[in-house]
GUVEXKE-265429 format. One record per residue (C-alpha): residue number from 1; residue in one letter; z negated, x, y negated. Coordinates in Angstrom, 1 decimal. Last residue first. Layout:
resi = NUM&resn = A&pz = Z&px = X&py = Y
...
***
This chain:
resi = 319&resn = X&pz = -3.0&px = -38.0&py = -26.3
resi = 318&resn = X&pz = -5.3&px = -35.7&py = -24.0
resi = 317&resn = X&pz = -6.4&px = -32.8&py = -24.7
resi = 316&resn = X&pz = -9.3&px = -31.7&py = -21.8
resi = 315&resn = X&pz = -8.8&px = -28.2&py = -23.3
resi = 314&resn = X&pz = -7.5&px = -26.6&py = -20.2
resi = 313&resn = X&pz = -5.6&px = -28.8&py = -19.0
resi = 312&resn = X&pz = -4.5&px = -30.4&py = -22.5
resi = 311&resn = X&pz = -3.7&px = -26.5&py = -23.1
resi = 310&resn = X&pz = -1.9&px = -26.0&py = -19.6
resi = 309&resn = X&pz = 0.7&px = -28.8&py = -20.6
resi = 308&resn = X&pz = 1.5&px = -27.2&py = -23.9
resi = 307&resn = X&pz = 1.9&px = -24.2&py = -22.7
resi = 306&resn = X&pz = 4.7&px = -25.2&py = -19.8
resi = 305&resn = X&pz = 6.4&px = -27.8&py = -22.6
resi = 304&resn = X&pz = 6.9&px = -24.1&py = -24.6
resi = 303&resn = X&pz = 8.0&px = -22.6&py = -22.2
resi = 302&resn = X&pz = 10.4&px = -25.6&py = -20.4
resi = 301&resn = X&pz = 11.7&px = -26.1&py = -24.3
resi = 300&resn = X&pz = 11.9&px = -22.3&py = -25.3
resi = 299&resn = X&pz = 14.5&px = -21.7&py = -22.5
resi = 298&resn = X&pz = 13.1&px = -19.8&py = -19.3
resi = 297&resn = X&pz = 15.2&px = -17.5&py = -16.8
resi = 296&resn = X&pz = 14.7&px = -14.0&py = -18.5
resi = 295&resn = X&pz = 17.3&px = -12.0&py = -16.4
resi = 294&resn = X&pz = 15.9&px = -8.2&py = -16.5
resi = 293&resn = X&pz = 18.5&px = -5.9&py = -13.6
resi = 292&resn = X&pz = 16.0&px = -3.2&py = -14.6
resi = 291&resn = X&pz = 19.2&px = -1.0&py = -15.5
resi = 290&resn = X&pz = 22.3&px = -3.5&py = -16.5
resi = 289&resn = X&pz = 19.7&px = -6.1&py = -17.8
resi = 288&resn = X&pz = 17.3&px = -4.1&py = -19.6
resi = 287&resn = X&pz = 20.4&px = -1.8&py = -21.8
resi = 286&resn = X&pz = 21.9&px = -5.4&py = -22.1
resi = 285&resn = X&pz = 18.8&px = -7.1&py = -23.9
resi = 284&resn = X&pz = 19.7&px = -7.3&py = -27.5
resi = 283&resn = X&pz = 16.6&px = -8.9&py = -29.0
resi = 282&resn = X&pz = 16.5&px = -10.7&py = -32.4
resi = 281&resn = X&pz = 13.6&px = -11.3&py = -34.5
resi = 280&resn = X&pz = 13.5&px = -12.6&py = -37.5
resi = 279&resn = X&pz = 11.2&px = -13.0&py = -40.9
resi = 278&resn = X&pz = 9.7&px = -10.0&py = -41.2
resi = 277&resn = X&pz = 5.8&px = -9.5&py = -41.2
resi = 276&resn = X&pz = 4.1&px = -6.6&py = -42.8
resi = 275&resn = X&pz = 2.9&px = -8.5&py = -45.9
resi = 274&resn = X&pz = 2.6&px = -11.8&py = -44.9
resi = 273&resn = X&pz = 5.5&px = -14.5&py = -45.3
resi = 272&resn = X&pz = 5.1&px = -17.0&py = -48.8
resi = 271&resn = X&pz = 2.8&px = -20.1&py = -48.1
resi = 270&resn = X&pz = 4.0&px = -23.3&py = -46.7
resi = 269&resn = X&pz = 1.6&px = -26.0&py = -45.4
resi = 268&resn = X&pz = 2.3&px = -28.2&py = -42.6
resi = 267&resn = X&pz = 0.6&px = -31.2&py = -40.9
resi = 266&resn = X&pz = 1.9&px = -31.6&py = -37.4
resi = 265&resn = X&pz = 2.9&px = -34.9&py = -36.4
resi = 264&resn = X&pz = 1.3&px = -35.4&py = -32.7
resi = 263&resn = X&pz = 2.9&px = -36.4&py = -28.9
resi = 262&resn = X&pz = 2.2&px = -32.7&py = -28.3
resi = 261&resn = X&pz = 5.1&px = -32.5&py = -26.4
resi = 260&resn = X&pz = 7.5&px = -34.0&py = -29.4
resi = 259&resn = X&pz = 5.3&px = -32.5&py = -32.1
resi = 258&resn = X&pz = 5.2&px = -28.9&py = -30.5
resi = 257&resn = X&pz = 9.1&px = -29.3&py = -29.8
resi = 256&resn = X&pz = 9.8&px = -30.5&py = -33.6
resi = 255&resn = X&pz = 7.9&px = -27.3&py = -34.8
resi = 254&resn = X&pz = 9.5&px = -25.1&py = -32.6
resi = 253&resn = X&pz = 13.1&px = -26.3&py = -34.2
resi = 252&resn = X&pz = 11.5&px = -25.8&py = -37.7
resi = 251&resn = X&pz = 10.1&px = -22.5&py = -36.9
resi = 250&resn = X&pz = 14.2&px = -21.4&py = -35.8
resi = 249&resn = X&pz = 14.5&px = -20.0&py = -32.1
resi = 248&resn = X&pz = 16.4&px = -16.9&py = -31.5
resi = 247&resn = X&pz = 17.9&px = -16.1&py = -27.9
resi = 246&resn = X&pz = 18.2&px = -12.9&py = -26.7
resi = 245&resn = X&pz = 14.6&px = -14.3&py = -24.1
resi = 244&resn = X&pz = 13.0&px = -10.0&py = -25.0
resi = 243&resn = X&pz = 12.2&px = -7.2&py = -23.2
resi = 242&resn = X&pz = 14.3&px = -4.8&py = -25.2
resi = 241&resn = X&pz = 14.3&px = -1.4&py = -23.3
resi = 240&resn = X&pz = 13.2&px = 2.5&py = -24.4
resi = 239&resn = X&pz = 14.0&px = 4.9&py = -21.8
resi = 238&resn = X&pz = 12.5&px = 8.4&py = -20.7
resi = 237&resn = X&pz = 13.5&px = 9.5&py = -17.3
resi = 236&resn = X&pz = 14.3&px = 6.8&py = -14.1
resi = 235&resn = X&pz = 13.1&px = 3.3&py = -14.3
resi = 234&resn = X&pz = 13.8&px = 0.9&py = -11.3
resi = 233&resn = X&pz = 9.9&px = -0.1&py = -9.8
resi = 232&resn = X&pz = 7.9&px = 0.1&py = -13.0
resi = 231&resn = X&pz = 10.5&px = -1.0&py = -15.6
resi = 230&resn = X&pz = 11.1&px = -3.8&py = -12.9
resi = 229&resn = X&pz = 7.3&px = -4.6&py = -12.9
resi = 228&resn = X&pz = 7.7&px = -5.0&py = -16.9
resi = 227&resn = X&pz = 10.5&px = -7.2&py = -17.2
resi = 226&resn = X&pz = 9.5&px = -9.5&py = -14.0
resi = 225&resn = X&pz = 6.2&px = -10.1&py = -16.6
resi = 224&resn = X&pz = 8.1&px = -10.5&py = -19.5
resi = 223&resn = X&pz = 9.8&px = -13.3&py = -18.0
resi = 222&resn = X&pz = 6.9&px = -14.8&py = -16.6
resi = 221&resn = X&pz = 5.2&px = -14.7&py = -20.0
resi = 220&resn = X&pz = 8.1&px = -16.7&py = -21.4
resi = 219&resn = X&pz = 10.2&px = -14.5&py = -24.7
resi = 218&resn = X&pz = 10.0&px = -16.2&py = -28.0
resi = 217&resn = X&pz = 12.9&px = -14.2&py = -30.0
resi = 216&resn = X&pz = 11.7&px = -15.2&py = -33.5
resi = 215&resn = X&pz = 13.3&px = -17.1&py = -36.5
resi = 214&resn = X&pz = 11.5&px = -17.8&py = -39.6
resi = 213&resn = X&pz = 13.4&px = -20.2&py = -42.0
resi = 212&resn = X&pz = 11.6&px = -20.5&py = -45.1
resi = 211&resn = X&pz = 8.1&px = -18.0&py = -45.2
resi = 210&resn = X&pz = 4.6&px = -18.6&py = -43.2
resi = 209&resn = X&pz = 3.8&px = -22.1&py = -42.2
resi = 208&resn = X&pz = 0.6&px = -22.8&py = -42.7
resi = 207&resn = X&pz = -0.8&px = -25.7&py = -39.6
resi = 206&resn = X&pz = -3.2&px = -28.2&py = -41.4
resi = 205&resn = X&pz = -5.7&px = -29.9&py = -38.7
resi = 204&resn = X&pz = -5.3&px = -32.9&py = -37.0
resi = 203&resn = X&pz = -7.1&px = -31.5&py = -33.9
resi = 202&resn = X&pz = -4.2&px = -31.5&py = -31.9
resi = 201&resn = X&pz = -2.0&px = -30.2&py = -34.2
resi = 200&resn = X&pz = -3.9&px = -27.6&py = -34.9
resi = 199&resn = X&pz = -4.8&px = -26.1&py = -31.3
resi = 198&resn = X&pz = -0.9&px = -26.2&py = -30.7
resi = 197&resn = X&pz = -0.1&px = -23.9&py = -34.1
resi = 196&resn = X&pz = -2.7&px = -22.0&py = -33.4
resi = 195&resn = X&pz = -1.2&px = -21.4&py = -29.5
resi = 194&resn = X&pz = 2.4&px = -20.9&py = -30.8
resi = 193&resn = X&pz = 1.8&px = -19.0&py = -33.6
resi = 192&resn = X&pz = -0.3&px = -16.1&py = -31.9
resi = 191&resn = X&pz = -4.2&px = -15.0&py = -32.6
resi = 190&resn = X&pz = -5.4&px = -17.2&py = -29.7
resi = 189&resn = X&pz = -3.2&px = -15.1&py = -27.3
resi = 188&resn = X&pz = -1.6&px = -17.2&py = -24.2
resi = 187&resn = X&pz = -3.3&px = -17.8&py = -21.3
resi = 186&resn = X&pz = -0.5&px = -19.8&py = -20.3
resi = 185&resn = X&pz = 2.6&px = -18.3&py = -22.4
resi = 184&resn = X&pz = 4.2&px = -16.7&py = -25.5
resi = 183&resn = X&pz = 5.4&px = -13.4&py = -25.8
resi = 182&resn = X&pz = 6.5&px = -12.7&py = -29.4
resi = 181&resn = X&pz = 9.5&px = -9.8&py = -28.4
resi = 180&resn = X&pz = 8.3&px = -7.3&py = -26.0
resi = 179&resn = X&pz = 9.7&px = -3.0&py = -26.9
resi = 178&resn = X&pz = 9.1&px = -1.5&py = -23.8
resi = 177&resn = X&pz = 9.1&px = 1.8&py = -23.5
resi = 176&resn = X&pz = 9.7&px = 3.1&py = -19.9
resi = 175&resn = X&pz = 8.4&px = 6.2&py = -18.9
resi = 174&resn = X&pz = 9.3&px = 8.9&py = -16.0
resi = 173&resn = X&pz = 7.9&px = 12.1&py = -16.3
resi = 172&resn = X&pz = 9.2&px = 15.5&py = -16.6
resi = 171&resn = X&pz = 5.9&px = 16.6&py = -17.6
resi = 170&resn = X&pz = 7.3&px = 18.3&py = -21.1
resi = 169&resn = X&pz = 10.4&px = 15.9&py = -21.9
resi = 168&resn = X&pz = 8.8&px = 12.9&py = -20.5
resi = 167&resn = X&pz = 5.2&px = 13.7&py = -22.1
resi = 166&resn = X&pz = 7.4&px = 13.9&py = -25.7
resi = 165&resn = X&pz = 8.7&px = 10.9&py = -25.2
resi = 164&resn = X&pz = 5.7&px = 9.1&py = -24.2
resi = 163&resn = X&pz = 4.3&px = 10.9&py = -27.6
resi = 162&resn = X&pz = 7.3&px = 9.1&py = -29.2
resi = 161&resn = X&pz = 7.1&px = 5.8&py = -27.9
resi = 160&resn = X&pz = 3.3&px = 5.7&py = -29.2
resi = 159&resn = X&pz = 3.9&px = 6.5&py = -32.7
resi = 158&resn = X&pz = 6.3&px = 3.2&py = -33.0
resi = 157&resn = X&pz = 3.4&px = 1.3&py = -31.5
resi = 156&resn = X&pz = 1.0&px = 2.9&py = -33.5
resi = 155&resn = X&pz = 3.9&px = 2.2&py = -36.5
resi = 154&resn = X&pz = 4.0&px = -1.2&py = -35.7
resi = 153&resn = X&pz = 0.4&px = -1.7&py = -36.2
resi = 152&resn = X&pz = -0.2&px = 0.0&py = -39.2
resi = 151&resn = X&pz = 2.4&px = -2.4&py = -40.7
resi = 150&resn = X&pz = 5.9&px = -1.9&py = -42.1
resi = 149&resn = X&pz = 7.9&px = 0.1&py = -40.0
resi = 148&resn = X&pz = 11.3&px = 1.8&py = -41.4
resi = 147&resn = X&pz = 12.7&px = 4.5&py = -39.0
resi = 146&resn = X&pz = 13.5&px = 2.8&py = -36.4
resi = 145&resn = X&pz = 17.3&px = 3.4&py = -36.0
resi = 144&resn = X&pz = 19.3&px = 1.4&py = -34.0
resi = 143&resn = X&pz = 20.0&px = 2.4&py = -30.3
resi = 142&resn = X&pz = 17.7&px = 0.2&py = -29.0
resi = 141&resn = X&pz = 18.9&px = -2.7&py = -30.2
resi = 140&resn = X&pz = 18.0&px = -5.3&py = -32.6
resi = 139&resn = X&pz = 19.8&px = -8.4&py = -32.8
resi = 138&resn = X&pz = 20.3&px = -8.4&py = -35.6
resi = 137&resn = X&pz = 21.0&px = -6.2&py = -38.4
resi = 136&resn = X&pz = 18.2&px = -5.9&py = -41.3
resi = 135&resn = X&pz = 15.9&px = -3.7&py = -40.2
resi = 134&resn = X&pz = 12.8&px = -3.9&py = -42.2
resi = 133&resn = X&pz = 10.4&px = -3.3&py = -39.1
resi = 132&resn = X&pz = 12.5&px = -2.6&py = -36.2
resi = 131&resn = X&pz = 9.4&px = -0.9&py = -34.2
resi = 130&resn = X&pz = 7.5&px = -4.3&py = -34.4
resi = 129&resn = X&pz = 9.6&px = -5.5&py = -31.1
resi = 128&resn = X&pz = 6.7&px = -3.9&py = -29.6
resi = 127&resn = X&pz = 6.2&px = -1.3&py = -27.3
resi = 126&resn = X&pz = 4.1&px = -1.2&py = -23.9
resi = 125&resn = X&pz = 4.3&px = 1.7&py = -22.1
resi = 124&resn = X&pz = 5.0&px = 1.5&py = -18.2
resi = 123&resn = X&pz = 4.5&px = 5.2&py = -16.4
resi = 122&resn = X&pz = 5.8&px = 7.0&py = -12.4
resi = 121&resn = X&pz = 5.3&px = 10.3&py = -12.8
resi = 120&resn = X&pz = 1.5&px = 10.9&py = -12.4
resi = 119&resn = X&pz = 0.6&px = 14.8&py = -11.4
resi = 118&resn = X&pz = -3.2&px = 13.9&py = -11.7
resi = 117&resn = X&pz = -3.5&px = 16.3&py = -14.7
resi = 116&resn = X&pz = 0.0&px = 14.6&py = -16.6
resi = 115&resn = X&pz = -1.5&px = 11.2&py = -15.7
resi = 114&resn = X&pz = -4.6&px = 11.9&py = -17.3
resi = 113&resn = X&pz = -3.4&px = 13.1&py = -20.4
resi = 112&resn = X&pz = -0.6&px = 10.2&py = -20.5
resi = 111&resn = X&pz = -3.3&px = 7.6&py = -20.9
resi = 110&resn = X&pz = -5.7&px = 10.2&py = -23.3
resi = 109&resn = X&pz = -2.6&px = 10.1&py = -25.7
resi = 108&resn = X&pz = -2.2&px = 6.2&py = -25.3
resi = 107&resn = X&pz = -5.8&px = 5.5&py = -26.4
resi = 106&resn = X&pz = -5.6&px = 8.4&py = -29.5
resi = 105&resn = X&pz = -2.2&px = 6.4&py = -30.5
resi = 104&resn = X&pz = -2.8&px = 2.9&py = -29.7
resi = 103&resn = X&pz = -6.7&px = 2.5&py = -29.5
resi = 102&resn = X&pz = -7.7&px = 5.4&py = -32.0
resi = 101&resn = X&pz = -4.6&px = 4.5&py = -34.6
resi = 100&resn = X&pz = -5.3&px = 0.8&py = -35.0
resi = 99&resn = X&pz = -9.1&px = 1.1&py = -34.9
resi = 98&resn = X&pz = -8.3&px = 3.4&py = -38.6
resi = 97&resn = X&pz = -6.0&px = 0.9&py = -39.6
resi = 96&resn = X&pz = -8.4&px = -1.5&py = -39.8
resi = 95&resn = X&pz = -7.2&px = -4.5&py = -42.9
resi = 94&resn = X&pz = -3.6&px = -3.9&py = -42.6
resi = 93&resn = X&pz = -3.6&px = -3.9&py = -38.4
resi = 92&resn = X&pz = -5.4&px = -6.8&py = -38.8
resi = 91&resn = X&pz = -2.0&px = -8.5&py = -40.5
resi = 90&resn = X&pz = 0.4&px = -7.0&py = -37.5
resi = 89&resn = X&pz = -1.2&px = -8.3&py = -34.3
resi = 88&resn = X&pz = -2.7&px = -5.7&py = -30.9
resi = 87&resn = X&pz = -4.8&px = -3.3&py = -30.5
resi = 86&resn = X&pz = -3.9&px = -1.8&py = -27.6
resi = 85&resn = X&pz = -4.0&px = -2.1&py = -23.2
resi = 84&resn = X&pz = -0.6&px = -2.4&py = -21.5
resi = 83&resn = X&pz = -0.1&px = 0.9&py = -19.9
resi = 82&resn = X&pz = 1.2&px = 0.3&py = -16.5
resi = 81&resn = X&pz = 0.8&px = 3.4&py = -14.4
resi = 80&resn = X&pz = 2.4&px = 3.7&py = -11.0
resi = 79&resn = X&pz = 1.6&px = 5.4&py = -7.8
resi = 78&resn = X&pz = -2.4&px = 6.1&py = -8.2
resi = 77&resn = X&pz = -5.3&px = 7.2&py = -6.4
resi = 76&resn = X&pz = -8.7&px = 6.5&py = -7.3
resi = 75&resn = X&pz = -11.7&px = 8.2&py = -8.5
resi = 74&resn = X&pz = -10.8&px = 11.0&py = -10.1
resi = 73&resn = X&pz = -8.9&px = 8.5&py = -12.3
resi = 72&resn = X&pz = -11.3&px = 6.7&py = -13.3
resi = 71&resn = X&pz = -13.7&px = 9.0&py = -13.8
resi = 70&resn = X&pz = -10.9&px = 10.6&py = -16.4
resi = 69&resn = X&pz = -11.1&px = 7.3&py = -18.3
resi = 68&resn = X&pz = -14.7&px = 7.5&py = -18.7
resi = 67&resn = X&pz = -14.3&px = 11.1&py = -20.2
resi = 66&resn = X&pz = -11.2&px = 10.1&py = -22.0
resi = 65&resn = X&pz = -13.1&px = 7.4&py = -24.3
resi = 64&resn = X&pz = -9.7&px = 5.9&py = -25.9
resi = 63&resn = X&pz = -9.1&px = 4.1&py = -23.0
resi = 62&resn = X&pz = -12.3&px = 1.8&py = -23.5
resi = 61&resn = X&pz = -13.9&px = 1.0&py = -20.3
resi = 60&resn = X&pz = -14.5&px = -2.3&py = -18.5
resi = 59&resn = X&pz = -13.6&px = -1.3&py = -14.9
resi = 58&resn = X&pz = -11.8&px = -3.5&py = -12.5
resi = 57&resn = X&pz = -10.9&px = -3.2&py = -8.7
resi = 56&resn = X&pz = -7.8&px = -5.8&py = -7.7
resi = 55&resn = X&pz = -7.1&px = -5.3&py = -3.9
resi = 54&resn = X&pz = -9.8&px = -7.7&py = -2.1
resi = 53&resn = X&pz = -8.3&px = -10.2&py = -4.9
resi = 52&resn = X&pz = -10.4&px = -12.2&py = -7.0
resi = 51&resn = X&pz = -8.5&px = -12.0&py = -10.4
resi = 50&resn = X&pz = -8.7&px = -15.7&py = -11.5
resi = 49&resn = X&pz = -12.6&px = -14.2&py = -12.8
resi = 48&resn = X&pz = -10.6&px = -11.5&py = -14.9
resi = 47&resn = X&pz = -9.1&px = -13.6&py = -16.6
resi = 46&resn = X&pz = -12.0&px = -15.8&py = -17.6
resi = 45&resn = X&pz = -13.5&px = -12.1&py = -18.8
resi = 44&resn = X&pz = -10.7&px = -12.3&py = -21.7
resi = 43&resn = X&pz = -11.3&px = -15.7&py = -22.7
resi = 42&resn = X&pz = -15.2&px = -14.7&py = -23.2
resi = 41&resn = X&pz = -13.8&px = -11.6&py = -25.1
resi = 40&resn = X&pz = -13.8&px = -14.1&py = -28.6
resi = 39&resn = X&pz = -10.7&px = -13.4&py = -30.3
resi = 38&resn = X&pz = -8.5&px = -11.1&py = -32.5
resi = 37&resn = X&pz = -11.4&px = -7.9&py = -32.8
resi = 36&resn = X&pz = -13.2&px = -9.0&py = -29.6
resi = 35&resn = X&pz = -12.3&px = -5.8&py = -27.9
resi = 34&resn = X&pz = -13.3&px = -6.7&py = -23.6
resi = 33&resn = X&pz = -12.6&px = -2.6&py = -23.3
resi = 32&resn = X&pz = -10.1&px = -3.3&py = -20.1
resi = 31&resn = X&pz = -9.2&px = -1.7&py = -17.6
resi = 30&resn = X&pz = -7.7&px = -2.6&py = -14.0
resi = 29&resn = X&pz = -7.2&px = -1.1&py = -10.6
resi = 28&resn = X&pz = -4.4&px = -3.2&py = -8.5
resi = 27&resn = X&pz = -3.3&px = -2.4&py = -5.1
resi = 26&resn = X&pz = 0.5&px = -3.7&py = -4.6
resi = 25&resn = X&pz = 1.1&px = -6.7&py = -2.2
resi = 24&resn = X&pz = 3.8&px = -8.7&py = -4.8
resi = 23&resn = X&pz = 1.3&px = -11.4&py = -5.2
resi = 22&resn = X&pz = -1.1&px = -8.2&py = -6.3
resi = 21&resn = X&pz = 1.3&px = -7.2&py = -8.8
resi = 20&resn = X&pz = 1.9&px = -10.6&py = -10.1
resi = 19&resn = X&pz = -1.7&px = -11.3&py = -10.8
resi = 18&resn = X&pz = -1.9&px = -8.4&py = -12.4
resi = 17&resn = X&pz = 0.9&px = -8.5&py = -14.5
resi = 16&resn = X&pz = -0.2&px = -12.3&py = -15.7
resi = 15&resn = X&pz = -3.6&px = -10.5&py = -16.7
resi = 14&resn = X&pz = -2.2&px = -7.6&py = -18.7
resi = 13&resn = X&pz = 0.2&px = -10.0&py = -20.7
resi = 12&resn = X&pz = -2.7&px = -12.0&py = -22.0
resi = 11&resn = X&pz = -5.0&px = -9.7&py = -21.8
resi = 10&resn = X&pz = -7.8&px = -9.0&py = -18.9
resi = 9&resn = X&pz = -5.4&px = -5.6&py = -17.7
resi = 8&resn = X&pz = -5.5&px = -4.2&py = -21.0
resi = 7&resn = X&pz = -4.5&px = -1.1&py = -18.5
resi = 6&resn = X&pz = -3.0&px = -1.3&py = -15.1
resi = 5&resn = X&pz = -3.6&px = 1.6&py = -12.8
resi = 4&resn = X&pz = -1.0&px = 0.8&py = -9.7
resi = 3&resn = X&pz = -1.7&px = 1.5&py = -6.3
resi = 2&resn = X&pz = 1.0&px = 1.4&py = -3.3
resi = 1&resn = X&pz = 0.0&px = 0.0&py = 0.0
***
């Protein structure tokens, strides 16, 4: 049985990978620091609870303490890393910078340390569609220049894909960067659009809508999941790939889907977009496709229908 080391691994995405992994028969050994910086841990360590599998071990350790990740990693055995675990969100990322740096950059330095000493070649980064910052073609491709981030955040993650460069070129190891475009899900992040704007509208509460005519590349959690296991699995030297649905979806189109499964009118308010956000997303997926063989399957209305149904579940909502 191979073992993967998954970090972040009660997140969102770090949770659904998981649970994956081990349906797939891999050995699982998670991390996670519980960081209640976006939201309250307690969903967190619910994620861990659906994890009860004789081959999922977890720690709750911060990756950017090395010496407790080093324990880890003298204790166990690994195939594959999957490196999911950072700070995550643009506007935080204005406010502690400083957190930003130690979890993405200092976390994903002591990451690669410990797989260059355990002879590790196998590695999963997670990116961010972030990286494109103020670029104005779309969709976004890999092979554009990235050279204009415009939030702490996206410049960790930016930050990031070049030390795993640099690790490749010196270790001669193999790492995928993916870039994800606004994953959306179950479990879903508190933080993101999708699940504020769902908790809103069911309480009758104002939703703000941020700028005139947003679009974003809303990319299913099972998508992104198949994405990042065939990263793990197919991925040969250094490569950056778009995990993304290529399929842009306007605010006002997701707003008339949240109403219509919802069964609810949203109450809107407009205020002018964040600094550090941009108003579209775009992803050109071909490099993912014609290597990883990446086919994301689910259109925003069976996603989005999918969420809405496992937050009356999970909330009691009932209209």
């Amino acid at each position: 049985m191979k073992t993967v080391f998954l970090t972040g691994a009660a997140g969102f995405i770090g949770s659904h990978t998981a649970e994956k992994l081990l349906s797939l028969g891999y050995a699982v050994i998670g991390v996670d620091n519980f960081d209640g910086l976006l939201y309250d841990p307690s969903i967190k360590r619910k994620n861990i609870v659906l994890l009860k599998n004789k081959n999922f071990t977890f720690y709750e350790i911060d990756i950017a303490d090395k010496a407790e990740l080093d324990k880890v990693f003298k204790r166990h055995k690994f195939d594959f890393v999957v490196h999911l675990a950072a700070r995550a969100g643009v506007l935080p990322s204005l406010k502690f910078p400083q957190l930003y740096a130690e979890a993405n950059i200092t976390g994903t330095i002591n990451v690669l340390e410990a797989c260059k000493d355990a002879g590790i070649k196998r590695v999963v980064f997670a990116s961010s569609s972030s990286v494109y910052g103020s670029n104005k073609k779309l969709p976004f491709s890999e092979e554009d220049r990235t050279d204009t981030q415009i939030s702490p955040y996206a410049a960790t993650k930016k930050a990031g894909e070049s030390i795993c460069h640099s690790y490749s070129h010196i270790y001669g190891m193999s790492i995928a960067c993916l870039r994800f475009f606004t994953v959306y899900g179950p479990r879903g992040r508190p933080d993101m659009v999708i699940y504020k704007f769902t908790k809103n509208i069911f309480e009758g509460k104002p939703i703000t809508v941020f700028g005139e005519g947003t679009k974003r590349d809303y990319t299913y959690i099972a998508d992104i999941v198949d994405g990042v296991i065939a990263a793990m699995e197919k991925n040969k030297g250094y490569n950056i790939y778009n995990l993304g649905n290529s399929d842009t979806v306007e605010m006002t189109k997701l707003l008339s889907l949240m109403e219509k499964y919802i069964g609810k009118k949203a109450i809107i308010r407009k205020a002018p977009l964040p600094t550090g956000d941009v108003p579209a997303t775009y992803a050109d997926i071909a490099k993912a496709k014609k290597i990883l063989g990446f086919n994301p399957k689910t259109k925003i209305e069976t996603g989005l229908k999918n969420f809405v149904d496992w937050y009356k579940k999970e909330f009691n909502e009932d209209i």
